[in-house]
C-alpha positions in Angstrom: 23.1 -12.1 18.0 19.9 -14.0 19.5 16.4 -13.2 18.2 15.7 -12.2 22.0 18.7 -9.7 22.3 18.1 -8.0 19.1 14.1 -8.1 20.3 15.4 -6.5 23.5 17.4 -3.8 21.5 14.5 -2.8 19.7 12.5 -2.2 22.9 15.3 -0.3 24.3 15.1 1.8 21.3 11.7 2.4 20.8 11.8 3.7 24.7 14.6 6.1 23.6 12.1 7.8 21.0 8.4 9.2 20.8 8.5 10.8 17.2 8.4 8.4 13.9 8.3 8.7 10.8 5.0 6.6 8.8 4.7 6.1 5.4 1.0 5.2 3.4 0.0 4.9 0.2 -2.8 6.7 -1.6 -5.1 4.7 -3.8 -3.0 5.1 -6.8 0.0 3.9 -5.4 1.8 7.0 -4.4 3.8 7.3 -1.3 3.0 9.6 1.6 5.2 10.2 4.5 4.2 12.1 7.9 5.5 12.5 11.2 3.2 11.0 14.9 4.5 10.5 18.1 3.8 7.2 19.0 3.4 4.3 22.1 4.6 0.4 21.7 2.9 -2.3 24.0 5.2 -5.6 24.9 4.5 -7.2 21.7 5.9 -4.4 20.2 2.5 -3.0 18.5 2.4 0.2 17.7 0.3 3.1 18.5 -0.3 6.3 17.2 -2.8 9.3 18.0 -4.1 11.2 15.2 -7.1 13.2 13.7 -9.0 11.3 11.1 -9.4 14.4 8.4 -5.2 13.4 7.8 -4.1 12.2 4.9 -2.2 9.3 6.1 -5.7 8.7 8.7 -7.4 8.8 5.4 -5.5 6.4 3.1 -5.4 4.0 6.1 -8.9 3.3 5.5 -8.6 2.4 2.1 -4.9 0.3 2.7 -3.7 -0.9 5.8 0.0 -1.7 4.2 2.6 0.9 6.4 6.4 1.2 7.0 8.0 4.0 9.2 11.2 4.7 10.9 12.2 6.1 13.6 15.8 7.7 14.1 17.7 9.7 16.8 18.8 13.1 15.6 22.3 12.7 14.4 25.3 14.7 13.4 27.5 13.4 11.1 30.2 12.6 13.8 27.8 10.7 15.2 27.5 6.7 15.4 23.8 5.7 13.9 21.1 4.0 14.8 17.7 4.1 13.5 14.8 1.4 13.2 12.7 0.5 10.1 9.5 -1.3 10.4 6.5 -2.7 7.8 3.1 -4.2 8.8 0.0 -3.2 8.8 -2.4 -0.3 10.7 -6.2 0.0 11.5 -8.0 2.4 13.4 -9.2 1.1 16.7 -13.0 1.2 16.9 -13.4 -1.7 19.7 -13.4 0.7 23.4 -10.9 -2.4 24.8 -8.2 -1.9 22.3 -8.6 1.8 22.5 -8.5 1.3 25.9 -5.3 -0.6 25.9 -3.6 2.1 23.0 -4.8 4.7 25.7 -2.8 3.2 28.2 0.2 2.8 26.6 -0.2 6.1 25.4 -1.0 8.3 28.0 1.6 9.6 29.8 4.4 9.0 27.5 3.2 10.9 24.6 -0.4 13.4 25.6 -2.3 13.1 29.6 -5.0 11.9 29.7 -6.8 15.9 29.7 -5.3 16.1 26.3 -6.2 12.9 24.9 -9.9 13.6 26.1 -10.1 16.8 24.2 -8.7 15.8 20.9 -11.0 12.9 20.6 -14.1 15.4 20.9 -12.7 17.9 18.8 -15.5 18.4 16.5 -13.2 19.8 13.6 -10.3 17.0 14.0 -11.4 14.4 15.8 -8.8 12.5 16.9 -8.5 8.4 16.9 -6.1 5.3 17.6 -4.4 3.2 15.1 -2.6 0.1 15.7 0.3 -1.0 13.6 1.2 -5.0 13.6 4.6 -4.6 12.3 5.2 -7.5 10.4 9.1 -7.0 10.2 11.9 -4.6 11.9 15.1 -3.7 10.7 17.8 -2.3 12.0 20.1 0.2 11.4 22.8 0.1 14.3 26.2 0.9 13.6 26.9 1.0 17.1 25.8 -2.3 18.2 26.6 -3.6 14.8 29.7 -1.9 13.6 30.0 -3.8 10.7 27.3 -2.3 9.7 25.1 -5.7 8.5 21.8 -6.0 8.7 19.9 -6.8 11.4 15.9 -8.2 11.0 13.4 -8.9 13.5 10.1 -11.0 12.5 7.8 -10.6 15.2 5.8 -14.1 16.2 
């Protein structure tokens, strides 16, 4: 399969879902996994809303490494298909990336009402965090029956 068709898969994919799944790491090296709806722009960034008090807002600031996944609910009759994804995340403090993250945002995941409250919340002020992914992987037995594995370097 092309590098464009399995790029376009992904896209397709990542339209199909809002929830994912992020993983961080504290500063000793342990794991942390949360769940945040997220937004994708067309070079497949990623965006996520969240309030900066969070653990995963909070070891974000201290290392920017992050993988996630994001996976369909599934039954076990079910064919499956999931993505995987590593790079790296920062919070957006510059008002034209926020302003792009917002636009991708709102509307898929919180309106624009929402969106204004939680970033004014003064006991979980909420920000935007970019993810670069740096690598996808997919999990697609029902494009890829054989079940290999497919990866996606982003240029």
């Amino acid at each position: 399969m092309a590098n464009t068709d399995l790029r376009q898969l992904i896209t397709e994919y990542m339209n199909e879902q809002k929830l994912m799944q992020l993983a961080t790491l504290s500063a000793d090296g342990a794991p942390w996994v949360c769940s945040v709806w997220f937004a994708f722009d067309d070079d497949l960034n990623i965006y996520f809303f969240s309030a900066t008090n969070r653990q995963h807002s909070q070891e974000i600031e201290k290392d920017s490494r992050v993988a996630g996944a994001m996976a369909k609910p599934h039954t076990v009759a079910d064919t499956p298909r999931a993505i995987q994804f590593k790079g790296k995340a920062v919070k957006l403090t510059n008002e034209d990336d926020i302003a792009h993250a917002r636009s991708v945002y709102e509307g898929r995941i919180f309106d624009a009402k929402n969106i204004d409250e939680l970033m004014v919340n003064s006991e979980r002020p909420h920000v935007f965090y970019k993810i670069t992914p740096s690598k996808f992987v997919m999990f697609d037995a029902v494009n890829f029956p054989d079940n290999s594995r497919r990866e996606y370097i982003p240029i």
